[in-house]
N, C-alpha and C positions, 0 to 999 in steps of 0.2 A: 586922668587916665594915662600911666606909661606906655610909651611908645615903643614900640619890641624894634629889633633889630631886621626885623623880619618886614612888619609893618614899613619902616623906612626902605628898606628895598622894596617893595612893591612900588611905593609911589614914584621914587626914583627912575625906578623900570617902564611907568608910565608916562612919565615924560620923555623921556628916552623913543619910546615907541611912535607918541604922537609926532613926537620930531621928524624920523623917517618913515612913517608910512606911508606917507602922500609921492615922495620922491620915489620912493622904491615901485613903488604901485605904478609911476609912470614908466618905469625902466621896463617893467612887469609885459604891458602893454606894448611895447614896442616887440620884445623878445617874440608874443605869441606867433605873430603875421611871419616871422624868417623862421619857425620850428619848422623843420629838424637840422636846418642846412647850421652846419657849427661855425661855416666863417663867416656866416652871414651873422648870427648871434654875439661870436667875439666882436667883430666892429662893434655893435650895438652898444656890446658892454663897454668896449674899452672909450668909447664916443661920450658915455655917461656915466660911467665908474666917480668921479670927481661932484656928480649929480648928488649924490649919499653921502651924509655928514660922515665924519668918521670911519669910513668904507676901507677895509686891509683887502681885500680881495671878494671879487664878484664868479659868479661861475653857474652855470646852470647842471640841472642834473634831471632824469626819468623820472618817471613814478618809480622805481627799482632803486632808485637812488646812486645808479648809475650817471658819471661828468659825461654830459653829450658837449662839452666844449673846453678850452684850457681853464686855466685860473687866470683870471685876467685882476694886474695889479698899480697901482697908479704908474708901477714904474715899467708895467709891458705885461705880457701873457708867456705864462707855463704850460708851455706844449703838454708836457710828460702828463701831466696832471688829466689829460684827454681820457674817457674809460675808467677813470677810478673811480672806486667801488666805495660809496659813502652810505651804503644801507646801513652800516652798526655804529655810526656816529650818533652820538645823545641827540642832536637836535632832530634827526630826519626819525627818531621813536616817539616824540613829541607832538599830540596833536595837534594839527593846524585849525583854527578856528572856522568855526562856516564863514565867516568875511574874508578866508583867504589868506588873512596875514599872521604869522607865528613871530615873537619874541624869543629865542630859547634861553632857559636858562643856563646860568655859565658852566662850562667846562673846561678840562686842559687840551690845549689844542695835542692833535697827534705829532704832527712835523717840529712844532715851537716850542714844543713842553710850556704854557704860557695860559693864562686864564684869558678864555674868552669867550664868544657867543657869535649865535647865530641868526639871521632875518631871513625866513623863507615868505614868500609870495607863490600863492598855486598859480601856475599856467593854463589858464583853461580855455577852451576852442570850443564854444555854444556848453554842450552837456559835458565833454568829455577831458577829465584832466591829463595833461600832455607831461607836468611833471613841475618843477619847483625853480623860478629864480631863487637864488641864494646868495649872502652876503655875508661875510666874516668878518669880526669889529674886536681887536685886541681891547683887553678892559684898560691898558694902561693908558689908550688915548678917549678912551670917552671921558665927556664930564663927569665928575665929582660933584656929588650934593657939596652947597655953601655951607650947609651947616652941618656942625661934628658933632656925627652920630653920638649920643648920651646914654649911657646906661643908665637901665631904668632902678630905682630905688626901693624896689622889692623885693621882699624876703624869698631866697631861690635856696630849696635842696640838691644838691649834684650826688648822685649814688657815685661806690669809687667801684676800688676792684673788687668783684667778684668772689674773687679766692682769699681774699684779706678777711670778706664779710662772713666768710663757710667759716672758716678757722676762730673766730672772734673768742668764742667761750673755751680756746684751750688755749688762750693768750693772760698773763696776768699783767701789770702794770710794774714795768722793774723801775725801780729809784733811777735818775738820773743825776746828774754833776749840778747841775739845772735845780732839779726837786730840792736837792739839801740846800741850796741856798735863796732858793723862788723868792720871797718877800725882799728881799735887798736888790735881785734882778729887776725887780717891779718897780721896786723903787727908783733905781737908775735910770729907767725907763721913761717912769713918767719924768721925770726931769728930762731928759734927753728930746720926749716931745713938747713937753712944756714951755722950757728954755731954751732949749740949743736948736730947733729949726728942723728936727724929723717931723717929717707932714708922713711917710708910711713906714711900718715898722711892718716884719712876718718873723714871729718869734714860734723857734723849731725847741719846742719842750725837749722831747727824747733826744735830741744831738746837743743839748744847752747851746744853742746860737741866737742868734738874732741881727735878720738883715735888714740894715734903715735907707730909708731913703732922706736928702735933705734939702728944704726950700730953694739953699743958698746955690746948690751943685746938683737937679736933679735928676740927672742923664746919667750916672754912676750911683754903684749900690754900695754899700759897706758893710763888711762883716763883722762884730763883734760876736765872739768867740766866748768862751765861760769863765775864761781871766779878765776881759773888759767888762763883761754886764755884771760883773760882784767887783769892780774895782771904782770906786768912786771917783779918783783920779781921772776916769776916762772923761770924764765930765769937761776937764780941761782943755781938752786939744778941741773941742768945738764950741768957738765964739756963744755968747748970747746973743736969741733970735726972739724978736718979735713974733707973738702967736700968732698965727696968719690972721687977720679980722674976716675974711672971707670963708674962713673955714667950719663948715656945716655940725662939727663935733665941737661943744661949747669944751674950754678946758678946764671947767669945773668937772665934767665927764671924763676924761681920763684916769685918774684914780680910781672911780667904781667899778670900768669899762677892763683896768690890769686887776682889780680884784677878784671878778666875777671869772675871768681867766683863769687866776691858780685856784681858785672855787672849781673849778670843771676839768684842771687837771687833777685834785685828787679827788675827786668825789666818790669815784667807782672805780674797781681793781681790773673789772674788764672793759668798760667802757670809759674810756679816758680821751682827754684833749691832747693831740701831737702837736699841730699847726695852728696860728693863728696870729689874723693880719688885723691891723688898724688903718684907714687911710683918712683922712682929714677932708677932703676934699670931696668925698665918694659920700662921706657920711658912715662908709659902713664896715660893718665888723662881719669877719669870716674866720669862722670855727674848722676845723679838721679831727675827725675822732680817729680811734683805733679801729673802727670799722674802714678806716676810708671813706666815710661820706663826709660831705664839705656843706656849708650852710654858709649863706651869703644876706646880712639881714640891716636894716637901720641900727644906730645905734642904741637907739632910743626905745627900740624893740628889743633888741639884746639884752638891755639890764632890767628890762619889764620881765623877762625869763628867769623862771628860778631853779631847780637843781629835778625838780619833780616833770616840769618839761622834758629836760635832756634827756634823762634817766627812769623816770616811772616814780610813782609812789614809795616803792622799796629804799630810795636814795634818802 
């Protein structure tokens, strides 16, 4: 089963949580017994501020969500901050769970413009809640998962714009610089990733372009233009490159993978291919029509696709 990006943030968030809520929850406890006196509470906090892993600022607030004390920060306390008004902040809209402790999900801080989040703890006195420790945690300094997030390897539709999709059937498919010469582009191409060390290519049909990426240099993009992808000379100016052996798209599939391509740009006069990437590494191939919607799918799935998929039965 893939793993969403979603799913990795939650567990993330969960150990993130259990880290602090033992420590907060004691800060918590000490705060209740000095409510409402506020310089009694800033000592407290500033006594234990460095107690919370990661901790940018501690502060307590009302049930109103009203600051009954400064901002107390490892480097001292924000008077001004006394009195302000934190009812329309994301986290204090967030239910607190019945154990008391809230995670919130991230936001842009107001003062920092900066992503971050917030830990509330309710303050409660027997039955009656007094109002919320809270603690402010910049995302740049918390831990980072060890391991790099993976996109998952299945077949995803992206709708595009809206107004591209209303207008579709008073669109026809105009020739490009590209179209008159597609099979020779193709061809360059596959050589280009076969031999010369392009692991991602995004070939823009309607503009004749095509931007590669390459093993050897892959932090810069390059453009070839409609005079390099029909000039077979281009071939020259980049070395031969070993096909990556790591690389999820066998290069027997290339050829079929640029076929199935100018198959799906002419196939149909109103629904037509603009966009379309290759990545090596990803395994996967991503389509762009003249609707604007984008498809994101295995390779291996791609050319299992035939023209009656894209387009219906009529095609």
């Amino acid at each position: 089963m893939n793993i969403t990006w979603k799913d990795k943030l939650y567990h993330q968030r969960e150990e993130l949580a259990q880290l602090l809520q033992d420590p907060f929850r004691q800060v918590a406890w000490q705060v209740i017994p000095a409510w409402p006196e506020r310089h009694h509470i800033e000592n407290i906090l500033i006594k234990h501020i460095r107690s919370i892993p990661y901790c940018h600022s501690l502060y307590v607030v009302d049930i109103h969500g009203s600051q009954v004390c400064g901002t107390i920060s490892p480097d001292g306390v924000v008077e001004a901050h006394f009195g302000r008004d934190r009812s329309q902040r994301p986290y204090m809209k967030e239910v607190v769970p019945t154990w008391g402790f809230l995670l919130s999900d991230a936001y842009i801080s107001e003062l920092r413009h900066r992503p971050c989040l917030t830990a509330l703890h309710i303050l409660r006195n027997e039955n009656e809640v007094l109002g919320y420790l809270a603690a402010d945690f910049d995302l740049r300094n918390l831990p980072a998962s060890t391991e790099l997030y993976q996109e998952p390897g299945d077949w995803r539709q992206i709708k595009g714009d809206p107004a591209i999709r209303s207008q579709l059937f008073q669109q026809t498919h105009v020739e490009s610089p590209m179209d008159r010469q597609l099979s020779q582009a193709m061809i360059i191409l596959e050589e280009m990733i076969t031999q010369r060390g392009v692991f991602q290519t995004q070939i823009h049909f309607s503009s004749s372009q095509a931007t590669i990426w390459l093993t050897s240099d892959p932090y810069r993009y390059r453009i070839l233009d409609i005079d390099a992808l029909t000039d077979p000379d281009i071939c020259m100016l980049y070395p031969r490159h070993a096909y990556p052996a790591d690389a999820m798209i066998p290069k027997d599939r290339i050829e079929p993978i640029l076929a199935t391509l100018e198959q799906l740009r002419h196939a149909d006069e109103n629904i037509y291919l603009r966009v379309a990437s290759i990545n090596l590494f990803n395994g996967m191939i991503s389509v762009t029509f003249s609707c604007d919607g984008s498809h994101y799918m295995p390779y291996d799935e791609f050319l299992q696709k035939n023209t009656a998929f894209w387009f219906g039965e009529a095609a």
